[in-house]
C-alpha positions in Angstrom: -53.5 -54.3 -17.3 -50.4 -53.5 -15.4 -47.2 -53.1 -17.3 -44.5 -55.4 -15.7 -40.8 -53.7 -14.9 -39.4 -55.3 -17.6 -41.5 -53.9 -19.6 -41.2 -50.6 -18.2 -37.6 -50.6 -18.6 -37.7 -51.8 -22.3 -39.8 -48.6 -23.3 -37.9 -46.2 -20.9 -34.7 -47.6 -22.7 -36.3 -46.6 -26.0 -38.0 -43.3 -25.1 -34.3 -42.4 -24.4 -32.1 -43.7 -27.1 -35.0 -41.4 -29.6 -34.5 -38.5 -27.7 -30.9 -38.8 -27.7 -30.9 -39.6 -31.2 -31.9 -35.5 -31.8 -33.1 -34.5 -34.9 -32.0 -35.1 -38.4 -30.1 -32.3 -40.3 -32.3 -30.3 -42.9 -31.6 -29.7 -46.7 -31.3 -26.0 -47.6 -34.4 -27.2 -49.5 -36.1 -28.3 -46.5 -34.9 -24.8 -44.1 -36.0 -22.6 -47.1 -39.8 -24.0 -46.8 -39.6 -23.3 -43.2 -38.3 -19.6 -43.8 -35.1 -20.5 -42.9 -31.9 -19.4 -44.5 -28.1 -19.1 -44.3 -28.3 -15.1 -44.1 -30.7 -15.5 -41.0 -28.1 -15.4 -38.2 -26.0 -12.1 -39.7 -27.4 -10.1 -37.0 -27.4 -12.4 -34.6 -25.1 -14.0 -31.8 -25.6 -16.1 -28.8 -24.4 -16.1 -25.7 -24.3 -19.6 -23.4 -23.7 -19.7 -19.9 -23.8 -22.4 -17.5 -23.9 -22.7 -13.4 -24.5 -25.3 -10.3 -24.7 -25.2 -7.0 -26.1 -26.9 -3.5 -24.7 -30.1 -3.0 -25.4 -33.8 -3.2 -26.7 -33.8 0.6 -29.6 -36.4 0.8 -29.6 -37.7 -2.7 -29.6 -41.5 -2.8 -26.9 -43.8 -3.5 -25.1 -43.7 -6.9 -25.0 -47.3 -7.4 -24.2 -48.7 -10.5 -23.6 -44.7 -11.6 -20.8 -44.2 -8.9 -18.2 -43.8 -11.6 -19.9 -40.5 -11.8 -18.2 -39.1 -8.4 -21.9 -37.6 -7.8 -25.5 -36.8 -9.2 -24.3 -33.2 -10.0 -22.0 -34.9 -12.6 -24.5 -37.1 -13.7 -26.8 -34.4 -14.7 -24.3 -32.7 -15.9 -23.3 -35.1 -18.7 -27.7 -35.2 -19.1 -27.1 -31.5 -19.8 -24.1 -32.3 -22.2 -26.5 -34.7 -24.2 -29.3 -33.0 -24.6 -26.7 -29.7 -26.8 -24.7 -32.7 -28.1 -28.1 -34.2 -29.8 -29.5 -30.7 -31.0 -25.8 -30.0 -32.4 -25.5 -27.0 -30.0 -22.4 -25.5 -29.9 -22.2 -24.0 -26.6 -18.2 -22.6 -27.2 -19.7 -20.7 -30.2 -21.1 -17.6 -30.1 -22.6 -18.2 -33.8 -26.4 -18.2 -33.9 -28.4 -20.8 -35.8 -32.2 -20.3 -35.3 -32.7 -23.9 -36.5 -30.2 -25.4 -33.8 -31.4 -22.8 -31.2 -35.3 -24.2 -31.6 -34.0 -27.9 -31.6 -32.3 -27.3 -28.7 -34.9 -26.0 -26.9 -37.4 -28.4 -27.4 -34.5 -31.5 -27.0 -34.3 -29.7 -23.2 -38.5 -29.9 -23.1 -38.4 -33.2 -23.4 -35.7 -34.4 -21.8 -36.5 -38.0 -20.5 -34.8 -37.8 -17.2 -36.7 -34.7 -15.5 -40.2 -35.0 -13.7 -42.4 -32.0 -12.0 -41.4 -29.5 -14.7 -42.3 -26.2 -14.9 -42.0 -23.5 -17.8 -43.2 -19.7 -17.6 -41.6 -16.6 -18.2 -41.5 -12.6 -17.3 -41.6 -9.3 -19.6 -39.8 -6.1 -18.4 -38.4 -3.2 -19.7 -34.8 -2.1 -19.9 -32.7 0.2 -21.0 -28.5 1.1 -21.4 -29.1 2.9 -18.0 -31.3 0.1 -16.4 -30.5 -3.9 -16.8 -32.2 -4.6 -12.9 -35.5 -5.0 -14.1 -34.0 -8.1 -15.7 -32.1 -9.5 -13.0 -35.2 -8.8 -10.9 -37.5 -11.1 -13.4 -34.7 -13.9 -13.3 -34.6 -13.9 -9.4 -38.8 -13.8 -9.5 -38.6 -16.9 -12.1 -35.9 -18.9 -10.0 -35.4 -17.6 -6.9 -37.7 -20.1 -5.3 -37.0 -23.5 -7.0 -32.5 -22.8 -7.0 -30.3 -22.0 -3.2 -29.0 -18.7 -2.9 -25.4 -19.7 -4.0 -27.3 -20.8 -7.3 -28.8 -17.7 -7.8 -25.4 -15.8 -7.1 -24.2 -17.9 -9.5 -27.1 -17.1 -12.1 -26.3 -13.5 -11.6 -22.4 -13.6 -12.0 -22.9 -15.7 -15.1 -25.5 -13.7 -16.9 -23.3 -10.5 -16.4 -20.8 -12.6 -18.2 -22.8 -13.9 -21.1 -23.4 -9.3 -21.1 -19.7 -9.1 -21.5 -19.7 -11.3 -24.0 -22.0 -9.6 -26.1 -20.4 -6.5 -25.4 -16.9 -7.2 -26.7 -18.1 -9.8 -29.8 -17.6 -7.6 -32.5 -20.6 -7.8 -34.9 -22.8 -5.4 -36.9 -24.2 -2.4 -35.8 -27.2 -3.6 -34.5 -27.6 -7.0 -33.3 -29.5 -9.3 -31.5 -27.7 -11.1 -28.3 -29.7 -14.9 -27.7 -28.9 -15.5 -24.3 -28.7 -19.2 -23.2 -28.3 -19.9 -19.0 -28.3 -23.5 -17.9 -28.5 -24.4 -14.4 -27.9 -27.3 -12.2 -29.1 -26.9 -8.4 -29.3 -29.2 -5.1 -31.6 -28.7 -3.1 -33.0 -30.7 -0.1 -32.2 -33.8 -1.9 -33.6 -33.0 -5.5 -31.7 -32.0 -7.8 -32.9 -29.4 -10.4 -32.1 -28.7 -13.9 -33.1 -25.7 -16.1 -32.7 -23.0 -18.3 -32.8 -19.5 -18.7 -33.7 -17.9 -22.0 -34.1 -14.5 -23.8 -32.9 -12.2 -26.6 -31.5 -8.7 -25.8 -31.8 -5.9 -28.7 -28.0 -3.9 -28.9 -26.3 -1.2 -30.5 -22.8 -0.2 -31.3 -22.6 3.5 -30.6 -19.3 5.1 -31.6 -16.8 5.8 -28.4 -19.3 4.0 -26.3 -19.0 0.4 -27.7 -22.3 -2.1 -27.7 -25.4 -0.9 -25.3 -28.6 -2.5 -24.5 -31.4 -0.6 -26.5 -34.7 0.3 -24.6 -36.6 -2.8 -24.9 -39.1 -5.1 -23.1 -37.9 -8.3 -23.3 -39.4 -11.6 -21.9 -37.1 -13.8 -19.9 -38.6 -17.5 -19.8 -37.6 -20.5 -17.6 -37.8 -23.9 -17.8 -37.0 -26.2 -14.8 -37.1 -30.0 -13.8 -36.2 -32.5 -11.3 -34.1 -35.0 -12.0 -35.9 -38.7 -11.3 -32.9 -40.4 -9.7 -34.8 -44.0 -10.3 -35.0 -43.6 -14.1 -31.2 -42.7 -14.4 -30.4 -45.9 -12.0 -32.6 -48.3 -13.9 -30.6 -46.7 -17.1 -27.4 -46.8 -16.0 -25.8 -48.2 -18.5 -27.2 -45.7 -21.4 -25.7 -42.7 -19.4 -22.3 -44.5 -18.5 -21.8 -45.4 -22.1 -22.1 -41.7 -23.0 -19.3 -39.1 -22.7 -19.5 -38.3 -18.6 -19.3 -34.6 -18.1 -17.6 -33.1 -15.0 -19.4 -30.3 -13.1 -17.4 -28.6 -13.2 -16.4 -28.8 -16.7 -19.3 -28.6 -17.7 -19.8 -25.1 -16.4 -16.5 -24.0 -17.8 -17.3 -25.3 -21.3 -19.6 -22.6 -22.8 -18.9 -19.5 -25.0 -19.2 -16.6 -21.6 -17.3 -18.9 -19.4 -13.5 -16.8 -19.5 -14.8 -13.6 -19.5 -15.3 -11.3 -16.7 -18.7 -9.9 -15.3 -20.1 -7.2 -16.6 -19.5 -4.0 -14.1 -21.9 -1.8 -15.7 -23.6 0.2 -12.7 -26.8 -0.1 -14.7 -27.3 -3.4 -13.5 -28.3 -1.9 -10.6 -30.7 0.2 -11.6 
């Protein structure tokens, strides 16, 4: 039995208004059973980052969504959502394991994305040598973002490592490194994440360094179904729209510098 577009819209319209509904807040009660406490994020920070590029070259009309100014925008404010409904601070550099998993999986099922893809790459790196990182992030992206993007990628994880190098913490620490990404190309237009935690230490006269570590940097990417955010076009207009271009500035590594350190190139 075929199910008619009326019909198609009505549960689309549902699916979405759940998923934007996030997930309820937890009783200390309720954390506690789950292993969760209020001491858990002492040695802990996170650091967001955000980044676009291509362009809106053969994407389809905006229609009804043209108060937009383009799709970038438009999954922009998708990207907006999907923090605002896990309660994900992206300005703070406070972490909260419950709020970092809730975010996660908000962006894993994100209504508006088809073809996605999730995997993810373990190297090794030291104080001396942060390439090995850089390489994994270019091996996980390189193919699906344009090579502005992936300048852009680059640039901004070096400022999420400035970040964690001047936020003041304890000794040792644990930096949770969030990258989102929006990306044109050839007419889609992508969304994703970048995600892994980085092991650091203060050492005295030499401020925070990477300690040697394998770490596992892990992507997830989709396209954005253009006829799903038409036919719901008046669910997204009624939420806050997000510039771009804001919505790259708003997050907690955005005014801070890139990190020169010449082991990023080793």
């Amino acid at each position: 039995m075929r199910i008619s577009g009326e019909e198609q819209s009505r549960r689309e319209a549902f699916e979405i208004a759940l998923w934007a509904e996030g997930r309820p807040e937890l009783s200390i009660e309720e954390l506690a059973k789950l292993g969760l406490g209020a001491d858990d994020g002492q040695d802990q920070e996170k650091g967001v980052g955000n980044t676009y590029g291509g362009d809106d070259s053969g994407m389809p009309g905006l229609g009804p969504l043209a108060p937009f100014g383009s799709w970038q925008s438009v999954a922009a404010t998708i990207m907006r959502k999907t923090a605002d409904s896990a309660r994900f601070d992206q300005l703070s550099t406070v972490f909260d394991l419950y709020r970092w998993i809730v975010f996660g999986n908000q962006f894993t099922t994100m209504p508006f994305l088809v073809d996605v893809t999730g995997d993810s790459r373990s190297v090794s790196i030291s104080s001396l040598s942060l390439a090995p990182a850089i390489s994994a992030v270019t091996e996980l992206v390189g193919g699906l973002v344009t090579p502005d993007t992936l300048t852009g990628i680059v640039n901004s994880i070096k400022k999420i490592g400035q970040l964690a190098v001047e936020n003041k913490g304890l000794r040792e620490k644990n930096s949770n490194v969030h990258q989102g990404v929006l990306t044109g190309v050839n007419g889609d237009l992508r969304l994703g994440r970048l995600q892994t935690t980085v092991q650091m230490e203060y050492k005295t006269g030499k401020g925070y360094q990477q300690l040697n570590q394998r770490l596992t940097v892990s992507r997830f990417f989709g396209r954005l179904d253009y006829g799903l955010c038409l036919r719901n076009s008046e669910i997204l207009l009624a939420w806050d729209r997000q510039d771009v271009h804001d919505w790259a500035k708003g997050t907690s590594s955005s005014p801070y510098p890139p990190n020169t350190s010449p082991a990023w190139g080793n």
